[in-house]
C-alpha positions, 0 to 999 in steps of 0.5 A: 470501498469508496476512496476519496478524491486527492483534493478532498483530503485534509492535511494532516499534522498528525501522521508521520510518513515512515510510520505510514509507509510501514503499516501500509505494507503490513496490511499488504502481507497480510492481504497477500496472506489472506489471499493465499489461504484461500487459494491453498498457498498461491496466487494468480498471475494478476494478484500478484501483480496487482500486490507488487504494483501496490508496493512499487506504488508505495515505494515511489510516493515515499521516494517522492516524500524524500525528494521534498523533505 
């Protein structure tokens, strides 16, 4: 998967945060899902971690959108 650099994105008018921020945690509990199908319903200590650190992260750039707003 390549990302792009936080300069190369574009400015967006299209995109709303809120909208944003919920689909982006719907794919995360659907990655989380996916992964417990293959791991007969469980998850590794780093997988979990990894998936709550995504969300924490999500959590703080919405926080930090409020702040601006």
């Amino acid at each position: 998967m390549k990302y792009k650099h936080y300069r190369e994105i574009e400015p967006s008018n299209k995109t709303d945060i809120i909208m944003l921020y919920f689909a982006a945690c719907r794919s995360l509990r659907e990655l989380e899902a996916a992964i417990r199908r293959t791991n007969n319903g469980n998850l590794t200590c780093r997988q979990a971690w990894l998936l709550r650190r995504i969300q924490y992260k999500l959590t703080q750039m919405a926080s930090k959108w409020k702040n601006i707003q």
